[in-house]
C-alpha atoms as an extended CHARMM CRD file, in Angstrom:
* protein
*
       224  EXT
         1         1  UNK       CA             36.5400000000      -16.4920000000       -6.6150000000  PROA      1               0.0000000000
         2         2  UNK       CA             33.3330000000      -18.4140000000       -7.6090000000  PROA      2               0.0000000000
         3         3  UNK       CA             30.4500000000      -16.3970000000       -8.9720000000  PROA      3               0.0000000000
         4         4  UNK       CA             28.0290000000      -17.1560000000       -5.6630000000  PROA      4               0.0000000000
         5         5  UNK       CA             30.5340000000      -15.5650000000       -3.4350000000  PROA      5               0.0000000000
         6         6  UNK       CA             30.2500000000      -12.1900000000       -6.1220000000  PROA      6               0.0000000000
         7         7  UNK       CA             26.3350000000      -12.6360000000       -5.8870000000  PROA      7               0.0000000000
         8         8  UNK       CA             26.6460000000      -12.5340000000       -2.0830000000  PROA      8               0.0000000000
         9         9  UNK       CA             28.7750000000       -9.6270000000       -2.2120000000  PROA      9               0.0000000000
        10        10  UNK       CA             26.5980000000       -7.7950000000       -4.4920000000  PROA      10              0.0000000000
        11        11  UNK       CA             23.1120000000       -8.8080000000       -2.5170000000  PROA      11              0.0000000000
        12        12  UNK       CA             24.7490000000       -7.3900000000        0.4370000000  PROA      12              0.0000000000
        13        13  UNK       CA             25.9610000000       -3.7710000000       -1.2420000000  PROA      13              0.0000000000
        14        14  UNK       CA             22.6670000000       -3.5060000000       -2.6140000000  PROA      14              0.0000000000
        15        15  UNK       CA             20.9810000000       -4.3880000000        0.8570000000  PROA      15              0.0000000000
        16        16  UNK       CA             23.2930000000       -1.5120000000        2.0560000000  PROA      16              0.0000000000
        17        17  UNK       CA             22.6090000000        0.9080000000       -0.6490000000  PROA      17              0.0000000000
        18        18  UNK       CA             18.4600000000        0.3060000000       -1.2590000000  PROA      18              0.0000000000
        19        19  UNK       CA             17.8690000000        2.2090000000        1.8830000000  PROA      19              0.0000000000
        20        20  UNK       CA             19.6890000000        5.6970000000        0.6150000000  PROA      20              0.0000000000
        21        21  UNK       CA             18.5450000000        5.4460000000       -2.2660000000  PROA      21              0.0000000000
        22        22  UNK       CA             15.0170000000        4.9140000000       -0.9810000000  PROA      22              0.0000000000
        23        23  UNK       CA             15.2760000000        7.9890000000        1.4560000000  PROA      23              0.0000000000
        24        24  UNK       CA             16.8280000000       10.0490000000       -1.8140000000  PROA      24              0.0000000000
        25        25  UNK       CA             14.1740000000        8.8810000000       -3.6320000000  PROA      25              0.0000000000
        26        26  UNK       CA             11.2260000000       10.0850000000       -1.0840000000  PROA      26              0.0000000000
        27        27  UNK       CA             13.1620000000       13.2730000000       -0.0960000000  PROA      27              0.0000000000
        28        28  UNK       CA             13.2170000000       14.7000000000       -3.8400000000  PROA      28              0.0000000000
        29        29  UNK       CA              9.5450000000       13.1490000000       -4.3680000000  PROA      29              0.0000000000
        30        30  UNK       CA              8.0730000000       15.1090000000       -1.4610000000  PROA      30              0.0000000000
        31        31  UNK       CA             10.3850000000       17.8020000000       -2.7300000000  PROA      31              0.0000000000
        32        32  UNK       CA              7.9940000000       18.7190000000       -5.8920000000  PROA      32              0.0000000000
        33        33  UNK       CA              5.0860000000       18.8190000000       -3.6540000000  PROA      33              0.0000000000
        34        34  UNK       CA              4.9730000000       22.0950000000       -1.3930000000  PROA      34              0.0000000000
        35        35  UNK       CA              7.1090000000       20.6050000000        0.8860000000  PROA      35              0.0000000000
        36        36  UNK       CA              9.8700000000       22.1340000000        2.6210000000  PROA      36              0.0000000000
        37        37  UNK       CA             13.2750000000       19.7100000000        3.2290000000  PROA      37              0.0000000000
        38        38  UNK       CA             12.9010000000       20.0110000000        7.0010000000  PROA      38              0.0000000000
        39        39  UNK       CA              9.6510000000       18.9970000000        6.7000000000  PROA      39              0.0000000000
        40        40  UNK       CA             10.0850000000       16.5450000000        3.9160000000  PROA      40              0.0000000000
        41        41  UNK       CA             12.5080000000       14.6090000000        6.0900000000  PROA      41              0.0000000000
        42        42  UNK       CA              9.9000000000       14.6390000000        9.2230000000  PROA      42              0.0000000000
        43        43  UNK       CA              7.6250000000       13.3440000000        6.7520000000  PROA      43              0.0000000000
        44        44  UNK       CA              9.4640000000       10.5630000000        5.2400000000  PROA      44              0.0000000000
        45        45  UNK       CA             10.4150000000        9.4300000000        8.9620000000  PROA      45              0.0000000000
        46        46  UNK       CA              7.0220000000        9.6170000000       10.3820000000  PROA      46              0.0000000000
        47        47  UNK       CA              6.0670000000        7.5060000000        7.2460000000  PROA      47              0.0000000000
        48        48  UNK       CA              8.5800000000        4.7200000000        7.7910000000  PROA      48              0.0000000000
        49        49  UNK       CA              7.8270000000        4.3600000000       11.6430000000  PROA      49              0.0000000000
        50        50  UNK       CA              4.3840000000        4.8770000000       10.9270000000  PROA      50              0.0000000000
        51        51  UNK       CA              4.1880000000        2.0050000000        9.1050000000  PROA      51              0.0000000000
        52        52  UNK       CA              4.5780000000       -0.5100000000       12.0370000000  PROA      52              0.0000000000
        53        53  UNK       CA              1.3730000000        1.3100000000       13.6550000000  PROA      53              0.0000000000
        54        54  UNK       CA             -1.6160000000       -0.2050000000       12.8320000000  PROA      54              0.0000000000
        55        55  UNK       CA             -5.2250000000        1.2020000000       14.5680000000  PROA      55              0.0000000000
        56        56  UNK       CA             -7.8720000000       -0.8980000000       14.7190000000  PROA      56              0.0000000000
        57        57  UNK       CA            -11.0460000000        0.2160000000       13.6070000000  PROA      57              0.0000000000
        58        58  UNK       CA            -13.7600000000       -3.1260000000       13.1630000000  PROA      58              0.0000000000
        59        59  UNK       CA            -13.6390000000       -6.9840000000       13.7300000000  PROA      59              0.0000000000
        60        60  UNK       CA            -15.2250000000       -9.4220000000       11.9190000000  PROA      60              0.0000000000
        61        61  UNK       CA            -16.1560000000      -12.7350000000       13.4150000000  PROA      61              0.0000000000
        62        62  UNK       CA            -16.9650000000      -15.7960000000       11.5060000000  PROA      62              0.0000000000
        63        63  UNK       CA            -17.1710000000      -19.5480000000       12.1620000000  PROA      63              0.0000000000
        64        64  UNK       CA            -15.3340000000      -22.4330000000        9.7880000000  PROA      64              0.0000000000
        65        65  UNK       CA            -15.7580000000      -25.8430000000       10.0710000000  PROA      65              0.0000000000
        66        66  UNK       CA            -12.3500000000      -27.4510000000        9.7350000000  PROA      66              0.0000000000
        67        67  UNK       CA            -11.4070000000      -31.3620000000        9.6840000000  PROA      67              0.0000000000
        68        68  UNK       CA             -9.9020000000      -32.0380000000       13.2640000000  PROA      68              0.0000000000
        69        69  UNK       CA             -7.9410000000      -35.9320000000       13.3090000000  PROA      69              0.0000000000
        70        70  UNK       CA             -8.0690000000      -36.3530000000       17.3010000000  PROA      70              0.0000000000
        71        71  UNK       CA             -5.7980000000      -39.6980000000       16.8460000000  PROA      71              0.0000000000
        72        72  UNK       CA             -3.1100000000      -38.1350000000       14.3900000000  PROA      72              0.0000000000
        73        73  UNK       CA             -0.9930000000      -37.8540000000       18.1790000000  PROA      73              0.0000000000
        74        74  UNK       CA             -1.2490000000      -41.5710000000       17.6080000000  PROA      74              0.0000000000
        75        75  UNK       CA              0.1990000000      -41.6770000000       14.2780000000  PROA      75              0.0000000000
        76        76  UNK       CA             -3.6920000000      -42.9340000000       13.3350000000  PROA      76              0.0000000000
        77        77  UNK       CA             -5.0340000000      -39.4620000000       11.0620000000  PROA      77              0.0000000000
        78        78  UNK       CA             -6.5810000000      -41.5900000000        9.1450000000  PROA      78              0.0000000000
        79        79  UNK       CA             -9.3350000000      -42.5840000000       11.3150000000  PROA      79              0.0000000000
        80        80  UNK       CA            -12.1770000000      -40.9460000000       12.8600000000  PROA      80              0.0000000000
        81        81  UNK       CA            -12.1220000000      -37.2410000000       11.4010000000  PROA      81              0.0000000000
        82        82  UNK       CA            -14.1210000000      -34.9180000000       13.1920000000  PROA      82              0.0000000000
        83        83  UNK       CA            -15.7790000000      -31.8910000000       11.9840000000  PROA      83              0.0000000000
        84        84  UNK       CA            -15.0650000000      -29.1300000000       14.7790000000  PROA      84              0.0000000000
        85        85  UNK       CA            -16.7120000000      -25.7430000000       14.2990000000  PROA      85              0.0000000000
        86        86  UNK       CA            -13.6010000000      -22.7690000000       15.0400000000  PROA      86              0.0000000000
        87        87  UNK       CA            -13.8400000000      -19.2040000000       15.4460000000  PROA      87              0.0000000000
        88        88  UNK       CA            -12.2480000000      -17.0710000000       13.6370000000  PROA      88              0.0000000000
        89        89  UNK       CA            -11.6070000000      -13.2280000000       13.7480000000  PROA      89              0.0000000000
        90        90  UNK       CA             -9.9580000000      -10.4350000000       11.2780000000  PROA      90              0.0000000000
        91        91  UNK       CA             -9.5310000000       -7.4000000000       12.8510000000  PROA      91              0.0000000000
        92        92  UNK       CA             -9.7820000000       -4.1870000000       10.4400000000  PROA      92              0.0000000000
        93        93  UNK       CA             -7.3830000000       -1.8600000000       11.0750000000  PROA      93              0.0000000000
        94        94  UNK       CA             -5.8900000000        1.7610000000        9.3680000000  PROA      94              0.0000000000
        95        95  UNK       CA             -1.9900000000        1.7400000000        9.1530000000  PROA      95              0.0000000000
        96        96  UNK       CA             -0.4660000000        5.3070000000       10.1410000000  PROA      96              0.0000000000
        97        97  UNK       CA              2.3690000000        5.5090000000        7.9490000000  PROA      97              0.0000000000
        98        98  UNK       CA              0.7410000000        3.7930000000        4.8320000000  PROA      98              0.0000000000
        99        99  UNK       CA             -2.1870000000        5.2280000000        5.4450000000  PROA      99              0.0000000000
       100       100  UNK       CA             -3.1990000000        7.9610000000        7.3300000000  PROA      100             0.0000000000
       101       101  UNK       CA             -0.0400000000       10.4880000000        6.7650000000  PROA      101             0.0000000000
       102       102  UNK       CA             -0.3840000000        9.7430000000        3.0520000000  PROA      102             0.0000000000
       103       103  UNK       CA             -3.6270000000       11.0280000000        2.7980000000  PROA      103             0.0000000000
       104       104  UNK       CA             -2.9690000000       13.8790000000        5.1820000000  PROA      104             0.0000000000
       105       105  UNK       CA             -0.6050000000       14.8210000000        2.7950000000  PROA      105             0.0000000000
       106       106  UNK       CA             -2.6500000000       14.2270000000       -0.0320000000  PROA      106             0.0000000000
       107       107  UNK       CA             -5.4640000000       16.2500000000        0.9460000000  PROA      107             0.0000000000
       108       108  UNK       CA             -2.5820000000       19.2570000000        1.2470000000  PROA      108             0.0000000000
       109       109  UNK       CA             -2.2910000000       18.6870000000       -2.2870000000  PROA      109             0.0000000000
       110       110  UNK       CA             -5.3130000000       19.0450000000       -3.1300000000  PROA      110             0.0000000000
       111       111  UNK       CA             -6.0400000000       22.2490000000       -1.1300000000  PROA      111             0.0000000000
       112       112  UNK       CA             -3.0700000000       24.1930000000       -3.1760000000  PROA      112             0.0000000000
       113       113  UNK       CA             -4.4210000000       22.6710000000       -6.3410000000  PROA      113             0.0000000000
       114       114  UNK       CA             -8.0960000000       24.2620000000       -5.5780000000  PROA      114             0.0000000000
       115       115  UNK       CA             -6.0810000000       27.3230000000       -4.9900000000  PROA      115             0.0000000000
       116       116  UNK       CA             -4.3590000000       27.4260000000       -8.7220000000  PROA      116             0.0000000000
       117       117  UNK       CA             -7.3390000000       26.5060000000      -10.5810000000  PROA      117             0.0000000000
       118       118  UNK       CA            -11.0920000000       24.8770000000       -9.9700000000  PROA      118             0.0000000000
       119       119  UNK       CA            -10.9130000000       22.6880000000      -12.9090000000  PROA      119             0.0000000000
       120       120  UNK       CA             -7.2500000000       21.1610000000      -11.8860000000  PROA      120             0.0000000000
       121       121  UNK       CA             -9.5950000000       19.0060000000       -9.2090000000  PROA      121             0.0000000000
       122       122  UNK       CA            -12.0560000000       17.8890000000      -12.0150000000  PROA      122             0.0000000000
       123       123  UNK       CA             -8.6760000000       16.4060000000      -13.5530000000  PROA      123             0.0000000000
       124       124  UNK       CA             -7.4670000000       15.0240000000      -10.5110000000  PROA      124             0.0000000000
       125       125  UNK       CA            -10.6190000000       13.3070000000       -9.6600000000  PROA      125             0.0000000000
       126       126  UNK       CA            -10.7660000000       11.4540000000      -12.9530000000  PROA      126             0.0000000000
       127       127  UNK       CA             -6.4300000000       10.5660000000      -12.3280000000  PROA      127             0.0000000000
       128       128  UNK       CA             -7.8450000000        9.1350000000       -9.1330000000  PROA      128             0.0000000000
       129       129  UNK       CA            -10.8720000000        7.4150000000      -10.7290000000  PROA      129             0.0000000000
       130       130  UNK       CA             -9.0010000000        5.7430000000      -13.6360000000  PROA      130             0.0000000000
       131       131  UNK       CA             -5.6250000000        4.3830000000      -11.4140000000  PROA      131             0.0000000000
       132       132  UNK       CA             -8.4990000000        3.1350000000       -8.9650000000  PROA      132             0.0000000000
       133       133  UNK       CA             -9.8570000000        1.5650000000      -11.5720000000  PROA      133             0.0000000000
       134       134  UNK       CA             -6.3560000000        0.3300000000      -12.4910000000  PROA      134             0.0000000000
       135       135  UNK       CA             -5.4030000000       -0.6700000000       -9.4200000000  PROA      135             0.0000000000
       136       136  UNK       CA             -8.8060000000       -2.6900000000       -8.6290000000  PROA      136             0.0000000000
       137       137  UNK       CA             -7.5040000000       -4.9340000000      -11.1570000000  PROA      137             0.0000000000
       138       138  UNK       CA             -4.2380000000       -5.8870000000      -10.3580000000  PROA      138             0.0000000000
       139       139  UNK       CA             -4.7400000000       -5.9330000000       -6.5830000000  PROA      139             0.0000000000
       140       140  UNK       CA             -5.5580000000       -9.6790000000       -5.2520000000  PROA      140             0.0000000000
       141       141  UNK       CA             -6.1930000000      -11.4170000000       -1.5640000000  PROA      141             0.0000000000
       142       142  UNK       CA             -3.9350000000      -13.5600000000       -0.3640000000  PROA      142             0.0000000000
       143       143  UNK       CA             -4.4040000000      -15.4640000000        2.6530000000  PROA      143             0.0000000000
       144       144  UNK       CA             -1.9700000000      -15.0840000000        5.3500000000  PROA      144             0.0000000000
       145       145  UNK       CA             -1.3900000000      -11.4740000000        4.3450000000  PROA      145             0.0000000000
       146       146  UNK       CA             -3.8920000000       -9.4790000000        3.0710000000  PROA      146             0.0000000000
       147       147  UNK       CA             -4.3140000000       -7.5510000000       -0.1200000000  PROA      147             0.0000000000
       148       148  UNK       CA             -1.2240000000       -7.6200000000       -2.2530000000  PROA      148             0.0000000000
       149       149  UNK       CA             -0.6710000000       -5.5410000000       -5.2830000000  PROA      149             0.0000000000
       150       150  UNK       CA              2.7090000000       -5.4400000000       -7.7490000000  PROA      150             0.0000000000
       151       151  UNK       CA              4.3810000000       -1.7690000000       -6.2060000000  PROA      151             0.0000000000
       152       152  UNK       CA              5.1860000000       -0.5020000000       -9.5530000000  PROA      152             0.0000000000
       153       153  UNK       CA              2.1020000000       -0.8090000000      -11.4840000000  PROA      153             0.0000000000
       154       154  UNK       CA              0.1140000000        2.4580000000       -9.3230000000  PROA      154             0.0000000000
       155       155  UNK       CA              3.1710000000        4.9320000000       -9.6020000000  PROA      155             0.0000000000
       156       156  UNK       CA              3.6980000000        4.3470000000      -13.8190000000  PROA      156             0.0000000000
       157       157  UNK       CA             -0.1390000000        4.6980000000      -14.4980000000  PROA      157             0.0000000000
       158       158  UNK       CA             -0.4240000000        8.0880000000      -11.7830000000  PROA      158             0.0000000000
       159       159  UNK       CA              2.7840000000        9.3960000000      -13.3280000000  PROA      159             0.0000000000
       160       160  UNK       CA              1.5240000000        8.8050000000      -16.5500000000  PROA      160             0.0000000000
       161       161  UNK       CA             -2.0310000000       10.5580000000      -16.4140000000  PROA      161             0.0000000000
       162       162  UNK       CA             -0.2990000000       13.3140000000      -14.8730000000  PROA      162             0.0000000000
       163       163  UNK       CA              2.2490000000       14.4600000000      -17.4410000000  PROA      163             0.0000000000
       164       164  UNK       CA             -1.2610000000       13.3470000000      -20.0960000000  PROA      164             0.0000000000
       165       165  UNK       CA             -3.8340000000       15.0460000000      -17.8020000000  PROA      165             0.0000000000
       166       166  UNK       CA             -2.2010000000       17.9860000000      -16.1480000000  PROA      166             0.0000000000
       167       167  UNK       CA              0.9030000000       18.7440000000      -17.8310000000  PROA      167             0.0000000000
       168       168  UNK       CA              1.4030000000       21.9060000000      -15.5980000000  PROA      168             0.0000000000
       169       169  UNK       CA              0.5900000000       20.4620000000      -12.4640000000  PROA      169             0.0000000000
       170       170  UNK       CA              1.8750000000       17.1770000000      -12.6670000000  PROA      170             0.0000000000
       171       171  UNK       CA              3.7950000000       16.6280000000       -9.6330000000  PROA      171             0.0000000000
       172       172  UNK       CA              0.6310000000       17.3200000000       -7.1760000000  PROA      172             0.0000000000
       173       173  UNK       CA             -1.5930000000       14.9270000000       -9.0820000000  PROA      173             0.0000000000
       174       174  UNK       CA              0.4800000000       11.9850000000       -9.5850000000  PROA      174             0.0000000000
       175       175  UNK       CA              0.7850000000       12.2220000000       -5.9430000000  PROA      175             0.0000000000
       176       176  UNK       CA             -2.9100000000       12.2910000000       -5.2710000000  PROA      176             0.0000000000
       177       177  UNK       CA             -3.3450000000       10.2370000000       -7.7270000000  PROA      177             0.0000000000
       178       178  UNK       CA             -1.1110000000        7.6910000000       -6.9160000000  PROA      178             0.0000000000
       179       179  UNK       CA             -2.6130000000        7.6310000000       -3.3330000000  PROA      179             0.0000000000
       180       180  UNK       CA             -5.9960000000        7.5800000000       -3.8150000000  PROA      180             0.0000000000
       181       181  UNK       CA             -5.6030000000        4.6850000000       -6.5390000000  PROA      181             0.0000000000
       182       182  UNK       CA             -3.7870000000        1.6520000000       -4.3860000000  PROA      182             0.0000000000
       183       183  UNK       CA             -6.1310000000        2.9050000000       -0.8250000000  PROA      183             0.0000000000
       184       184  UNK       CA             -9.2940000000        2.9470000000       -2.8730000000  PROA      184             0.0000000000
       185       185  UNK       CA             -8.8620000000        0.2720000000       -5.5530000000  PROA      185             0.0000000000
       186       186  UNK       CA             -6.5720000000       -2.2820000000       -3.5540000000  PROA      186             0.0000000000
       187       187  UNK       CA             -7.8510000000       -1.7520000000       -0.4920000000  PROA      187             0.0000000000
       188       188  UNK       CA            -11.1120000000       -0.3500000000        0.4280000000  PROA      188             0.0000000000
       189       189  UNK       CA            -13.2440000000       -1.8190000000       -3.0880000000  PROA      189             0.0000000000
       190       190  UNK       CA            -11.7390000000       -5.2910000000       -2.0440000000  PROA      190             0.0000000000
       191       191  UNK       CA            -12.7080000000       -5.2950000000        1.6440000000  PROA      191             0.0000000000
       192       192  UNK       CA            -15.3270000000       -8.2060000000        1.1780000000  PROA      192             0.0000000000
       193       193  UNK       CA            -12.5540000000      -10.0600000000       -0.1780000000  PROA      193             0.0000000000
       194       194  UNK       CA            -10.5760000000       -9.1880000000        3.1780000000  PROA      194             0.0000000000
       195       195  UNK       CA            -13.7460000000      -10.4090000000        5.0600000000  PROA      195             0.0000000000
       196       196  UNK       CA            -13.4460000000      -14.2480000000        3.1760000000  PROA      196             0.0000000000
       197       197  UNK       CA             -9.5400000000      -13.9770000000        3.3170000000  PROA      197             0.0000000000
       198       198  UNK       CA             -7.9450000000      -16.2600000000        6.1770000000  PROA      198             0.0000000000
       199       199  UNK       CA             -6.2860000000      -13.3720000000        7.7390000000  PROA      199             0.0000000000
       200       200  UNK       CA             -5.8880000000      -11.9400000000       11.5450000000  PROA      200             0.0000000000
       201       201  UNK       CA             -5.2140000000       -8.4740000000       10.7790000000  PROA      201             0.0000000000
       202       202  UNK       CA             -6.2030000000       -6.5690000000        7.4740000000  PROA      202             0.0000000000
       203       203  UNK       CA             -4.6780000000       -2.9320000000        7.7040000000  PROA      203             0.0000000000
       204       204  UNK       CA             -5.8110000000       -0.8070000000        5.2360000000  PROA      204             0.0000000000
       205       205  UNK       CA             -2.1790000000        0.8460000000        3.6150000000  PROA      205             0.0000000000
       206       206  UNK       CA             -0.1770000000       -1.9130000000        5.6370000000  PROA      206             0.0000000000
       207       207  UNK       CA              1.2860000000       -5.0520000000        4.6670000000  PROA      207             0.0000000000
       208       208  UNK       CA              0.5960000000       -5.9160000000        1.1030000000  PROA      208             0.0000000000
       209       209  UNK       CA             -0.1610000000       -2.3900000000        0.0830000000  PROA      209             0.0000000000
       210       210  UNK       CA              2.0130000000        0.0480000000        2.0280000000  PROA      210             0.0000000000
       211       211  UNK       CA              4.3710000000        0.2350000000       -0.5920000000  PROA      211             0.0000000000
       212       212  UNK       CA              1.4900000000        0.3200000000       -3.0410000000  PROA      212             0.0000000000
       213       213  UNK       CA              0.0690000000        3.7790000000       -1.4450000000  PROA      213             0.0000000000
       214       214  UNK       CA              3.3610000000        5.6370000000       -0.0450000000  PROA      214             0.0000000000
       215       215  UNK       CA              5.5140000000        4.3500000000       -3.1330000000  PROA      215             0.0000000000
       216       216  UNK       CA              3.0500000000        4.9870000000       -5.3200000000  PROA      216             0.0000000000
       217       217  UNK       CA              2.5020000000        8.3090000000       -4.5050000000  PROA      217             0.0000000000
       218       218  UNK       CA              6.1040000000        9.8480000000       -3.9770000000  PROA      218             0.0000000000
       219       219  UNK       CA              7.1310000000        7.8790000000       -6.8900000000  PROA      219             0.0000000000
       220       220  UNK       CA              4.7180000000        9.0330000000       -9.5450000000  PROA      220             0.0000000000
       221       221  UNK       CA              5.2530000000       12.3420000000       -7.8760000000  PROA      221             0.0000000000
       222       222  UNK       CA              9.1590000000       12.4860000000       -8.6610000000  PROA      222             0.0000000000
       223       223  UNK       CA              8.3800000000       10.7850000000      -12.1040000000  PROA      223             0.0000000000
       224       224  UNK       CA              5.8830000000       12.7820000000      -13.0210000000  PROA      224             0.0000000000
């Protein structure tokens, strides 16, 4: 049997597979963080249809001049090029599932870790600061889409300051942590970037950064 036909066969188990192992993978990551396994699996299927809900919340207008060719019909683009002024629009909007029940979630962190111990948020805060920081960095516009960012680099670096940072409460601050770093560094520090990008619809924990924030989060979580 040629190798191709093996490669299809094995793109296709793995296309089958990805999504248990994704839902395994959330279910024992919200597991670690106060979460009961009723509610864990509400939470990990609000977040997945959640994502496809986006809620608007500004529009920006702004006017390009693009290079029009009203005789290219003619098969004659060559001649006469006309500057013609266009409108364009991005609408700003928050996604639910990437977004919204994330930080929900994350704020329930942080409310047990005030409980434990005062200080525990003074470590938290500087997780969040420095995979912000991180995240900043490695996050880029890209017309068309948005805000991209590579999914694996916010859930290593929360993880990471986690076990360094908070050895004992690891678990809830990779979370946080690994929220707060993709919605505040990707997304909301790079919003004049959105503003330039040529894109209809910039949602703020959707698209190029949902699985930046939710990924991020249950991931460093279960690592951590």
């Amino acid at each position: 049997m040629p190798i191709t036909v093996w490669l299809s066969f094995l793109a296709l188990a793995l296309l089958l597979v990805f999504p248990l192992l994704f839902g395994e993978l959330m279910l024992a990551g919200l597991g670690k963080l106060h979460v009961s396994s009723e509610g864990a699996a509400l939470l990990m299927v609000s977040i997945i249809l959640g994502g496809f809900i986006n809620i608007p919340i500004r529009r920006y207008v702004r006017h390009e001049e693009v290079i029009m060719h009203p005789l290219a019909v003619f098969g004659l683009s060559g001649y006469w090029p006309q500057l013609r002024r266009v409108r364009r629009e991005t609408i700003i909007a928050v996604n639910v599932g990437g977004c919204l029940i994330p930080t929900a979630l994350a704020l329930y962190e942080l409310v047990h870790l005030a409980e434990s111990a005062w200080p525990i948020l003074a470590v938290t805060a500087l997780a969040c600061t420095l995979n912000a920081f991180v995240c900043y960095l490695v996050a880029r516009p890209v017309p068309g889409i948005g805000i991209v960012m590579p999914g694996f680099v916010s859930p290593i670096v929360a993880a990471g300051l986690a076990v360094l940072l908070a050895p004992d409460q690891a678990a809830p601050v990779a979370y946080v942590a690994g929220v707060a770093g993709p919605l505040i560094g990707a997304d909301l520090l790079h919003l004049g970037d959105i503003r330039k990008t040529a894109v209809g619809l910039a949602s703020i924990g959707g698209a190029g950064t949902f699985d930046g924030i939710v990924l991020s989060g249950i991931v460093a979580a279960y690592l951590a």
